[in-house]
N, C-alpha and C positions, 0 to 999 in steps of 0.2 A: 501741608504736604501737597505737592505738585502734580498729582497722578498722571498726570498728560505728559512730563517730559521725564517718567521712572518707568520705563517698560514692565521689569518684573511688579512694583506696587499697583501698576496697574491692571495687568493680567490676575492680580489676587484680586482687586477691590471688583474689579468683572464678574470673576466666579461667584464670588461671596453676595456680590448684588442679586444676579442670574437668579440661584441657588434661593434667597430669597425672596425674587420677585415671582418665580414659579413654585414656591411652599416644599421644594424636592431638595433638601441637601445635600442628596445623591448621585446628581448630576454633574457632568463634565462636559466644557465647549470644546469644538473642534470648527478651526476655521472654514468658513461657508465662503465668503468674497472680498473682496477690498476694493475700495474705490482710489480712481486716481488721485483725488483727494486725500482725507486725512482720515475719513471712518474706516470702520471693518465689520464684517458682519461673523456672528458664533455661531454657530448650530448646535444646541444640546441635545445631547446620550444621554441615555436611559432613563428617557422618558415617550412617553408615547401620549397624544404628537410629540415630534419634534416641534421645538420655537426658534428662531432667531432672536439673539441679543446686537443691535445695536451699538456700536462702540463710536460717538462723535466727541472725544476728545476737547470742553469745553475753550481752553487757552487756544487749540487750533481751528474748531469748525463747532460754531455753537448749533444744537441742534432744533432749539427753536423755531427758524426758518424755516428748517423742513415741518416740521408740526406745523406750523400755521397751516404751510400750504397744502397739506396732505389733510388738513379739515376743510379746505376751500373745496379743494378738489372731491373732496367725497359727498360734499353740502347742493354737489352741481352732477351729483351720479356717476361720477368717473372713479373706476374699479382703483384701489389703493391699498396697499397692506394695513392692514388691519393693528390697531397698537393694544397690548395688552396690559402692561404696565408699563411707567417711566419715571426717569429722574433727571429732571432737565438740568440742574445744578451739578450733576455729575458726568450730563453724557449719557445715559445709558438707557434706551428701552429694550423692551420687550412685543418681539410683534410674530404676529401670523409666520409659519413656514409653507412657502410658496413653490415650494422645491429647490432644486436646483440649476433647473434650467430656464435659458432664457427665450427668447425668440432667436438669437445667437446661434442657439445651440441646436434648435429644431427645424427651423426653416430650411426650404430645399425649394428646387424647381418647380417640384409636384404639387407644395401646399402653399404657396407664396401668394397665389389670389385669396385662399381661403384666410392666412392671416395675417395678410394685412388689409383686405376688408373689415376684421374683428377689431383691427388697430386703427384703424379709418372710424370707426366708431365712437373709440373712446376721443382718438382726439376732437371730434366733431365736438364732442360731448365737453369735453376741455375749451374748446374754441367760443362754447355758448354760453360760459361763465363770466359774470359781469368781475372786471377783474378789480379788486378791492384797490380803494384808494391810496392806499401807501405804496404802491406794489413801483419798482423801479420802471423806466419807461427805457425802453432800446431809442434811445434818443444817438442827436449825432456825438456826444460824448465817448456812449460804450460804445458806439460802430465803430467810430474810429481808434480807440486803444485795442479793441479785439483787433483790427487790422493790423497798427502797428506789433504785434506779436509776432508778425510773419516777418517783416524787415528786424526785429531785435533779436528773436531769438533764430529764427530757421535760417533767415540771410545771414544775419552775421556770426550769429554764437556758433550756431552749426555747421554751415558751408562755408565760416570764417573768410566772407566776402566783405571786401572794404569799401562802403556804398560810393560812389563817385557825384557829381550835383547830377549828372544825367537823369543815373537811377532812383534816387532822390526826388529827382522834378518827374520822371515817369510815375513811380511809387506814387505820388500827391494826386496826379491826373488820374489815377487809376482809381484810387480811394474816394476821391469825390466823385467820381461818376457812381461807385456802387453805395455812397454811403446818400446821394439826391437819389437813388434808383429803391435804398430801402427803406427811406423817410415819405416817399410819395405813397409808400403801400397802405392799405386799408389794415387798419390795427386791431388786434383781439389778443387776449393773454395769448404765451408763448408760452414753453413750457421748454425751450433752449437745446435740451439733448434727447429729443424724444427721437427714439431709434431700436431695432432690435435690441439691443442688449440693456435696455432699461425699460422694457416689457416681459413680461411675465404670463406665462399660461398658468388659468388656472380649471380645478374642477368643478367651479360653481355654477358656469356658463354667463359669469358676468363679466369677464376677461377679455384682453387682457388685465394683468394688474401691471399698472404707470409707475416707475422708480424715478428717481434720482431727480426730484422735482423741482428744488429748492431754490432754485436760482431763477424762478420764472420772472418774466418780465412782461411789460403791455409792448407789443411789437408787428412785425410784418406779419401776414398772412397766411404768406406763402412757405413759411421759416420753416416749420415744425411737418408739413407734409415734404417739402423737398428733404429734409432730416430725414426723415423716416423710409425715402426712396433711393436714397445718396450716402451708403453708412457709411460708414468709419472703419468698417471691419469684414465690410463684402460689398461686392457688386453683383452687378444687376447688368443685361444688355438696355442700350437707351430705348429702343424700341418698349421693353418690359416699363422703363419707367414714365415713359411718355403716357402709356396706356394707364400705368395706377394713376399718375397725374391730372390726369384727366376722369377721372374713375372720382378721385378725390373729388374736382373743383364740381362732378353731375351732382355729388351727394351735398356736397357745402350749400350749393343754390336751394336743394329741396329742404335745407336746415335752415337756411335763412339768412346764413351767416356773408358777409361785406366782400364774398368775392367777386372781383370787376369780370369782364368778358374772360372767355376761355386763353384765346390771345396774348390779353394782356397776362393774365394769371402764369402763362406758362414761361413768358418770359420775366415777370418778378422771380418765380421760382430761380431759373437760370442765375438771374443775376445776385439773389438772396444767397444762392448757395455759393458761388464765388467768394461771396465775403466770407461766408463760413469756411471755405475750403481753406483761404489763407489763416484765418483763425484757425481752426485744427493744426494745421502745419507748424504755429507758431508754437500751438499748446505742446504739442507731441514733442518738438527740438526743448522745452521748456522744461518739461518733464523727463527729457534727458540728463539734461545739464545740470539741471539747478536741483532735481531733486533722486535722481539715480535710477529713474525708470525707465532705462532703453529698450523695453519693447514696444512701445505704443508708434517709435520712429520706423517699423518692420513694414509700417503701414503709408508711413509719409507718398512712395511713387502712386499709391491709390487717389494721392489726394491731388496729386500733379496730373493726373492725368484724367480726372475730373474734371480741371480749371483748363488742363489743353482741349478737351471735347465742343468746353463754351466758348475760348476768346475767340476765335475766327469769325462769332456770330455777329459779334458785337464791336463797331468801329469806337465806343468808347472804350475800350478794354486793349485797343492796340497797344498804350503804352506798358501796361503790364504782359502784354505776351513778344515786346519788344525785350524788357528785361528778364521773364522769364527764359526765351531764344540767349539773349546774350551772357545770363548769368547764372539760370539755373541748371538748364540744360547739361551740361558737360557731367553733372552729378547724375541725375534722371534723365535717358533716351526715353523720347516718346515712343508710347507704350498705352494700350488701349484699356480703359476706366474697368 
């Protein structure tokens, strides 16, 4: 029996796990989150706590990965949901309820120093874990397929532009400049999405709690603080983020951790995030198309206008704000981050 590709079989074999993995037959989920991915998260009634059940879909997203890493991560003091039962053959645990909200959700002008100092913490704390030997490396491999993301799906699938060799021969010079600019960086686990909305407040004062961890990788530096400054889902004035940046690389030095001069640091940031930025854009047109989730696209002019704030900085990066100017523009007017 396929539970991963029968919605209704699988919404029974959920409950009935839930129901027995909490000893309460009496309980009923009601959806908590979903990730862009393939999990979902449940939140159970009528019981008090409330839990989360876990739903990672074995055939689509085996949840293993995350379990590893969410034992690395707690074995190194970095706050992580707590798991209370599981069934890895099935997909399904059972973990700690963290609330509802995220950093997402709370953050504002007022408290933004205070949390993401709390968030500056963990990932220090993230950063100074010796990252286990199997663990994938941001090698120039995945830099450049996260890149090409942004010419497959956002250039052409989305803005259904027909690349020419110009754009093509820019596209290359541009990717090699960032993908030599993210391979020179000083490496330390990465944790890839660490940003508001996969942090968590919680009330134990060990907080945040770190989501969505599983994809981590040994990589740049710089990655996971410019993430956490540069979201996905809000801005920031540069001025604000120059300052956490910098806030970040005082505390990195007094942690010990491989960041080079201030200088340098703030320009790998610069240039790290680039790459991300066109990765996002690719993921977001990706998750349009290919899997029917057109909101995360609501966001794409945030990301364009991040990537126009940095290219003027940088003479390697002309040829990508040559095709940007030439090709993306007429979709997205410049418009400030």
């Amino acid at each position: 029996m396929d539970l991963g590709n029968t919605p209704d079989l699988r919404e029974t074999a959920r409950l009935d796990w839930a129901r027995s993995a909490t000893g309460n037959p009496d309980i009923t989920l009601v959806a908590a989150s979903a990730d862009a991915g393939f999990r979902s998260y449940w939140r159970t009634v009528g019981e008090s706590p409330t839990r989360i059940v876990m739903d990672s879909p074995p055939d689509k997203e085996d949840v293993r990965p995350w379990l590893a890493m969410r034992d690395v991560l707690e074995a190194g003091g970095v706050r992580v949901p707590r798991v209370l039962a599981r069934d890895v053959d099935t997909g399904f645990l059972l973990l700690e309820d963290l609330g509802a909200q995220t950093y997402l959700h709370v953050i504002t002008d007022t408290n933004a120093d205070e949390l993401f100092e709390a968030a500056v913490t963990q990932l220090l704390r993230l950063q100074s874990i010796a990252p286990p030997s199997n663990l994938p490396a941001y090698d120039e491999a995945l830099l450049a397929r996260e890149l090409r993301l942004f010419d497959e799906w956002f250039l052409t699938q989305h803005l259904r532009i027909e690349l020419d060799r110009d754009d093509l021969e820019d596209l290359d010079a541009a990717y090699r400049f960032l993908i030599d600019a993210a391979l020179a960086q000083p490496r330390v686990l990465v944790h890839r999405d660490f940003m508001p909305r996969n942090l968590m407040p919680t009330d134990d004062g060990d907080g945040p709690a770190v989501l969505d961890f599983q994809d981590a990788v040994v990589g740049p530096i710089a990655y996971d603080a410019l993430s956490l400054f540069k979201d996905a889902f809000l801005s920031w004035q540069e001025a604000s983020v120059l300052r956490w940046l910098t806030r970040y690389h005082e505390r990195a030095l007094i942690a010990a951790l491989p960041v080079p001069s201030l200088e340098r640091f703030l320009r790998d940031a610069e240039l790290i995030g680039v790459q991300r930025h066109l990765k996002v854009l690719g993921i977001f047109a990706r998750l349009n198309h290919r899997d029917g989730k057109p909101k995360y696209l609501e966001d794409a002019a945030r990301f364009v206008a991040y990537i126009d704030a940095v290219l003027p900085r940088y003479p390697g990066l002309a040829p990508l704000a040559r095709l940007i100017e030439r090709r993306v523009r007429p979709s997205f007017p410049r418009v400030d981050a």
